[in-house]
C-alpha positions in Angstrom: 11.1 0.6 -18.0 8.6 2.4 -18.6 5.9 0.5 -19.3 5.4 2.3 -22.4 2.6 0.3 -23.9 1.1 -1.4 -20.7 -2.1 -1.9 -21.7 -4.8 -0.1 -20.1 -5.9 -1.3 -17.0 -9.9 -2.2 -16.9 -11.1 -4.0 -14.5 -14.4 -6.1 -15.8 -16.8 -5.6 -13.7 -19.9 -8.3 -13.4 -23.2 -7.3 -13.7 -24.2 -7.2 -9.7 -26.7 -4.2 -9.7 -28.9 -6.7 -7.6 -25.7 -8.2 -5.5 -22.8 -5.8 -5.0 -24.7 -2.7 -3.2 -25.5 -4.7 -0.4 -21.6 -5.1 0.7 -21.0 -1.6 -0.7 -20.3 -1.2 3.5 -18.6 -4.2 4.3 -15.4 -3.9 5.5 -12.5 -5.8 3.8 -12.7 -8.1 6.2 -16.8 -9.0 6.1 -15.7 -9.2 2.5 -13.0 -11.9 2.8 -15.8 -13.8 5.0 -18.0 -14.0 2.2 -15.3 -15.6 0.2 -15.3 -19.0 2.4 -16.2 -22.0 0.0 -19.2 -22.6 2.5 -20.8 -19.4 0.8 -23.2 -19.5 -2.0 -21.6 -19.1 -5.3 -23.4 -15.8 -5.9 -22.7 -14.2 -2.5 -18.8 -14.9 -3.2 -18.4 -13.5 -6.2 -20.4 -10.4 -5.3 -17.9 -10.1 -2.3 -15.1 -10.9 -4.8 -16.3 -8.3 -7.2 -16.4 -6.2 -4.2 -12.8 -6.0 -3.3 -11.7 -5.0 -6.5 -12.3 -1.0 -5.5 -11.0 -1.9 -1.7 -7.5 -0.9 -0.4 -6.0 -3.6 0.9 -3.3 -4.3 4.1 -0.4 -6.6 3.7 -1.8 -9.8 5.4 -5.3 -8.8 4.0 -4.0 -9.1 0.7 -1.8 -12.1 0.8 -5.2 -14.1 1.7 -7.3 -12.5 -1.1 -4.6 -13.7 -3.7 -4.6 -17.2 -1.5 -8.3 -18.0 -2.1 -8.9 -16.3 -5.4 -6.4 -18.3 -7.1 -7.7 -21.3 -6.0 -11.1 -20.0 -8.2 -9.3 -20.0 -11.5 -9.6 -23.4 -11.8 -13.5 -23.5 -11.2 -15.5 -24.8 -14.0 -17.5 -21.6 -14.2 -16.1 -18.9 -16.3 -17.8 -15.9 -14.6 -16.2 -17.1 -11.1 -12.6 -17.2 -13.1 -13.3 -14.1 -14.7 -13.9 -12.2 -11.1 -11.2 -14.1 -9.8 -8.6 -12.9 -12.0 -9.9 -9.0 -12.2 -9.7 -8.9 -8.2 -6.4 -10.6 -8.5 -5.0 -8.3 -10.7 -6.1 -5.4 -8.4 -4.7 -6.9 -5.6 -1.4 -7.2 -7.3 -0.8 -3.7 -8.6 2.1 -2.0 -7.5 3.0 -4.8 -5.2 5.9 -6.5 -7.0 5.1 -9.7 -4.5 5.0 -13.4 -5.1 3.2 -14.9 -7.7 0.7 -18.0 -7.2 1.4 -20.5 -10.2 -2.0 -20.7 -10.9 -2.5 -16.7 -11.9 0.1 -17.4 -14.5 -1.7 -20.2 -15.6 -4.7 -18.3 -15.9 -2.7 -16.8 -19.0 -3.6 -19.6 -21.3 -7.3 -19.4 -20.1 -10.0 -20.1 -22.5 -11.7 -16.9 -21.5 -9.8 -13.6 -23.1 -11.2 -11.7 -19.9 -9.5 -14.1 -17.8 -6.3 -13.7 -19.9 -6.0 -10.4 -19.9 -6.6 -9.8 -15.8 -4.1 -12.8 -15.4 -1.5 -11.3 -17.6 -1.8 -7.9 -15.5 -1.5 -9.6 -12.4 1.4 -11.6 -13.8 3.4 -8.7 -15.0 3.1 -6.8 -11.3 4.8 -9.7 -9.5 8.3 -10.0 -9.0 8.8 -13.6 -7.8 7.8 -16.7 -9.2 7.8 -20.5 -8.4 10.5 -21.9 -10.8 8.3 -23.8 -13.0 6.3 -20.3 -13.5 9.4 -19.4 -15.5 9.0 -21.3 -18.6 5.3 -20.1 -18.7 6.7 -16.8 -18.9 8.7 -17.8 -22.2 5.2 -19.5 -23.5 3.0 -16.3 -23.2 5.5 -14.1 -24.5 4.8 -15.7 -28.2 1.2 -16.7 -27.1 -1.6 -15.9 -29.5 -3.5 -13.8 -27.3 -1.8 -10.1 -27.7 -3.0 -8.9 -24.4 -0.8 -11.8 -22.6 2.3 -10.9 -25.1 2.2 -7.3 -24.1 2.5 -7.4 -20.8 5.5 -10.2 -21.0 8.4 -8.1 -22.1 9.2 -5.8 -19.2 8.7 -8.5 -17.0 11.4 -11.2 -18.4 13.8 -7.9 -18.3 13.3 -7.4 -14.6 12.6 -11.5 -13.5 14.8 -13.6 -16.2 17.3 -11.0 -16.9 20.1 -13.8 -16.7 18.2 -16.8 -18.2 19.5 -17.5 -21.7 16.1 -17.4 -23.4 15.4 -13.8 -22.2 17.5 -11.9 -25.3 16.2 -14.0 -27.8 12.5 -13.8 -26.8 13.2 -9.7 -26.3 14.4 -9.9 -30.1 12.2 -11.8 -31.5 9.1 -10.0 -30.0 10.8 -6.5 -31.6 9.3 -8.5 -34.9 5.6 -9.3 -33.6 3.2 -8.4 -35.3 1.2 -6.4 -33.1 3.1 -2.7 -32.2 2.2 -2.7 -28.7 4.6 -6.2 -28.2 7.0 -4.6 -30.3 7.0 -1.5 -28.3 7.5 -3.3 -25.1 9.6 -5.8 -26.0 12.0 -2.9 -27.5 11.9 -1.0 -24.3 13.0 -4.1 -22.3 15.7 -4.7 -24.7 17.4 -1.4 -24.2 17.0 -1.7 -20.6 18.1 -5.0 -20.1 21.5 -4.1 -22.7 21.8 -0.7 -23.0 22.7 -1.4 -26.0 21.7 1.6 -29.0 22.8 -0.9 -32.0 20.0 -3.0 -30.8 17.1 -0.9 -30.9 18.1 2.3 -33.0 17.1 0.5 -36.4 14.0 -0.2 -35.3 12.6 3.1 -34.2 15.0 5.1 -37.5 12.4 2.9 -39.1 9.4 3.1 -37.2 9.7 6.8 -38.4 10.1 6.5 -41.7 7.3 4.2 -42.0 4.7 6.9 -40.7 6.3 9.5 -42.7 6.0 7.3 -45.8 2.3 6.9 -44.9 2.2 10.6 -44.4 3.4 11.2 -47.8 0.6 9.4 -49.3 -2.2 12.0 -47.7 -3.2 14.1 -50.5 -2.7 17.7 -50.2 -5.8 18.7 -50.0 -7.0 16.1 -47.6 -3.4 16.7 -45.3 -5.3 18.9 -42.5 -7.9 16.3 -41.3 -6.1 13.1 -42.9 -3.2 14.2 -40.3 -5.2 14.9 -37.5 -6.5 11.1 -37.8 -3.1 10.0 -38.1 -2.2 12.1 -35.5 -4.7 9.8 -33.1 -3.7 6.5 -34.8 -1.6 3.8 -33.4 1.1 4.7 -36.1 1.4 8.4 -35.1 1.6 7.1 -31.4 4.4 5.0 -32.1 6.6 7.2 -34.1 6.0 9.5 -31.5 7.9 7.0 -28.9 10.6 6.3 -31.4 10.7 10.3 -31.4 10.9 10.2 -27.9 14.0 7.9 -27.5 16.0 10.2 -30.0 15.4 13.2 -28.2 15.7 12.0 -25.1 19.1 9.9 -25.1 20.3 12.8 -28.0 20.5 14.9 -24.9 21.7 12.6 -22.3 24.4 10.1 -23.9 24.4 12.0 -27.4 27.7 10.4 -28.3 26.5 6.8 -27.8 23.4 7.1 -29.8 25.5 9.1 -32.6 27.7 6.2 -32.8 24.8 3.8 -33.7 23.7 6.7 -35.8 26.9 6.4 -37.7 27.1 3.0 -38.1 23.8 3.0 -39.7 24.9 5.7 -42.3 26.0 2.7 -44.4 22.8 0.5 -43.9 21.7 -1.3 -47.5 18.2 0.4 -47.0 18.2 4.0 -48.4 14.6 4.6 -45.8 18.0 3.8 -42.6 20.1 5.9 -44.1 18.2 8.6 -44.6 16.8 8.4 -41.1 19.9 8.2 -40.1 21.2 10.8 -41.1 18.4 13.1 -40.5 18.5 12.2 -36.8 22.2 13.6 -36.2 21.4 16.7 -38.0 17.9 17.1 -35.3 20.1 16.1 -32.3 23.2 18.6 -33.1 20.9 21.4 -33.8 18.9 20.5 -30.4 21.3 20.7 -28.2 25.2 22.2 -28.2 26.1 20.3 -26.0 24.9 17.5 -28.4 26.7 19.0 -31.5 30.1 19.1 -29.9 29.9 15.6 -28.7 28.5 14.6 -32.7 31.7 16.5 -33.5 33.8 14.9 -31.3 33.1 11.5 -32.7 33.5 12.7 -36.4 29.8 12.8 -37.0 30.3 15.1 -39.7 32.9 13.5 -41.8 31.1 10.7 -41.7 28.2 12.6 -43.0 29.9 14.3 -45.5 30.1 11.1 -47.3 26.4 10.9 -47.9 26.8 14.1 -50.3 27.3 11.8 -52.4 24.6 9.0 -52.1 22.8 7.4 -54.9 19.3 8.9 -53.7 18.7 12.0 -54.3 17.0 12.5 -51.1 20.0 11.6 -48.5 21.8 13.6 -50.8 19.7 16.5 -49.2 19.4 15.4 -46.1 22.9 15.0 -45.6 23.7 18.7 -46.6 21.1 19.8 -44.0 22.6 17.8 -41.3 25.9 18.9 -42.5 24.5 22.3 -41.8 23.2 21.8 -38.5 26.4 20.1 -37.1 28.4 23.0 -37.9 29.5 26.1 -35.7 26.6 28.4 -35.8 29.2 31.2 -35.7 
């Protein structure tokens, strides 16, 4: 997937303005010197700290991981929490191995810990088996950093474990939008399957336009534009995203879902639902004939005569845009 709420990736820094300039030149391997236990605690972490902005080779970072996650099981919490930042730096973009410990380091006392082991975690591809039901445990964990970063990787590591769809489901409920976000995405990629996540963005949108409709008129122009920067308006924007995008590219799938949801018990569906296959057939031709194809329209046409008012309307505007425009 896209990773489309990975959460942003800040490294925590310690304070080491009297430490760290001094092995501003080391190389990375001076650096991995300092990290030998025989060190002084200070001088380690600096050198820890250190390697957080270094590029690492291969074999150069296979033995940073090695030693650092030994440290997430010191007593001290600053060593863990330099451990697991430079860990997670080490592990971006490599889709390596896993030590069992950095997933672990998920259930951590320390939320700074948490959240640099959760990063690292969800950059690795391979795990020692009894990683996996650690995996299952941080995806309903309390800490919403660690749940975030869970979905996407079950979808790509426990795609044919028997836990994996009804974790993905259930997180489409959490409470926090970023876990819902990502656990949505890995749904669809993991199924393909539209009548999975289709209800949950139609109502993703109607929600923000619901709280849209409360702004007062006067107030719309800079009540919207804080919206428009909230976490709601960001959201709907995704759910916007996955209409337009697969209206284009598999418009007769997602009208089928579309279509089934015409019928839904909750007038906010319906209306959403219908409102989307009026926006995809005027978007695209292409899109129109394939709504067409499917009976899109006739199926429509039923709304006309809905109980509320306002799918009454819509549905005449969709009707509208699924016709020829000649």
């Amino acid at each position: 997937m896209i990773r489309l709420l990975a959460p942003l990736f800040v490294v925590t820094l310690l304070a080491l303005s009297q430490v760290a300039p001094v092995f501003a030149a080391d190389s990375v391997a001076e650096l991995i010197e300092k990290l030998a236990s025989d060190q002084a605690q200070d001088v380690r972490v600096a050198a820890a700290a250190a390697l957080q902005e270094k590029a690492l080779k291969t074999r150069e970072r296979e033995t940073v991981v090695s030693i650092l996650s030994t440290w997430l099981k010191d007593k001290d919490p600053e060593v863990r929490k330099t451990a697991s930042a430079s860990l997670a730096c080490a592990m971006i973009g490599t889709k390596g191995k896993c030590p069992l410990e950095v997933v672990q380091a998920m259930f951590d006392d320390n939320p700074n810990v948490r959240l640099h082991a959760a990063i690292g975690v969800s950059e690795c591809r391979q795990f020692p088996p009894e990683a996996v039901p650690l995996l299952f445990r941080a995806i309903e964990y309390d800490d919403r950093d660690v749940r975030t970063n869970i979905p996407m990787l079950l979808a790509d590591v426990a795609k044919d474990d028997e836990r994996t769809l009804p974790a993905l489901k259930k997180a489409t409920t959490d409470k926090d939008p970023s876990v819902q976000s990502n656990a949505m995405t890995a749904l669809f990629k993991l199924t393909h399957d539209f009548d999975l996540v289709v209800p949950i963005h139609l109502r993703r949108l109607e929600d923000f336009r619901a709280v849209l409709g409360t702004i007062q008129e006067a107030d719309f122009d800079r009540e919207y534009e804080k919206r428009q920067l909230g976490v709601p308006a960001f959201f709907a924007m995704i759910s916007e995203k996955f209409l337009v995008e697969y209206g284009e590219t598999e418009p007769d799938k997602l009208g089928r879902s579309l279509i089934k949801l015409l019928s839904d018990k909750s007038p906010p569906i319906r209306q959403a639902a219908v409102r989307a296959l009026g926006e995809i057939a005027e978007r695209k031709e292409q899109s129109r004939k394939a709504l067409l194809r499917i009976d899109a329209h006739l199926a429509v046409e039923k709304l006309t005569d809905d109980p509320e008012r306002m799918i009454r309307g819509a549905a005449l505007t969709a009707l509208d845009q699924l016709s020829d425009p000649k």
